[in-house]
C-alpha positions in Angstrom: -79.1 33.1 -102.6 -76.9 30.1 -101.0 -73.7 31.8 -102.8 -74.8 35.0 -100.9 -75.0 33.1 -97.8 -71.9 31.1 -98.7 -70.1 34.6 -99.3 -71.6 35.7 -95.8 -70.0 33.0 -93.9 -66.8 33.2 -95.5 -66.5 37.1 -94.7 -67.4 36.2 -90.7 -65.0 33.4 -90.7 -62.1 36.1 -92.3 -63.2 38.5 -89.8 -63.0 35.3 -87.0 -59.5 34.1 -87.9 -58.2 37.6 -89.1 -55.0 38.5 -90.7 -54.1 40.0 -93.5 -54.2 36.6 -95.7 -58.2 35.8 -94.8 -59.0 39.8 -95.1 -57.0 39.4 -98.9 -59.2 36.3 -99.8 -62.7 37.9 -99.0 -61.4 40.6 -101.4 -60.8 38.0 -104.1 -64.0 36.4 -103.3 -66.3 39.7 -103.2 -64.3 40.6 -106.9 -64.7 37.0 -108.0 -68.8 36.9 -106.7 -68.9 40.1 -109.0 -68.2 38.8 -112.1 -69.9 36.2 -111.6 -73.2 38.6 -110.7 -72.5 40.9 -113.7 -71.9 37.6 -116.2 -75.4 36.2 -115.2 -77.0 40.1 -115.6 -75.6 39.9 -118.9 -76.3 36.5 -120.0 -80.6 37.2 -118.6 -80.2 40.5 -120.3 -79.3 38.9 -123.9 -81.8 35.7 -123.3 
């Protein structure tokens, strides 16, 4: 939950500061936060 908020609050302050460098790392981030999402599905699925 806190890296959803985190995530949140780094998307608003890309969207606050704009430009095409702050709109490229909330991309990284959301891939990033994926992984990381389907890694701990996979790890609770096998445990």
């Amino acid at each position: 939950l806190g890296v959803i908020i985190g995530f949140i609050s780094g998307v608003l302050l890309s969207f606050i500061q704009g430009g095409i460098l702050a709109v490229g790392s909330s991309v990284i981030w959301l891939v990033v936060m994926g992984i990381i999402l389907i890694y701990k599905l996979n790890t609770k699925g096998h445990t």
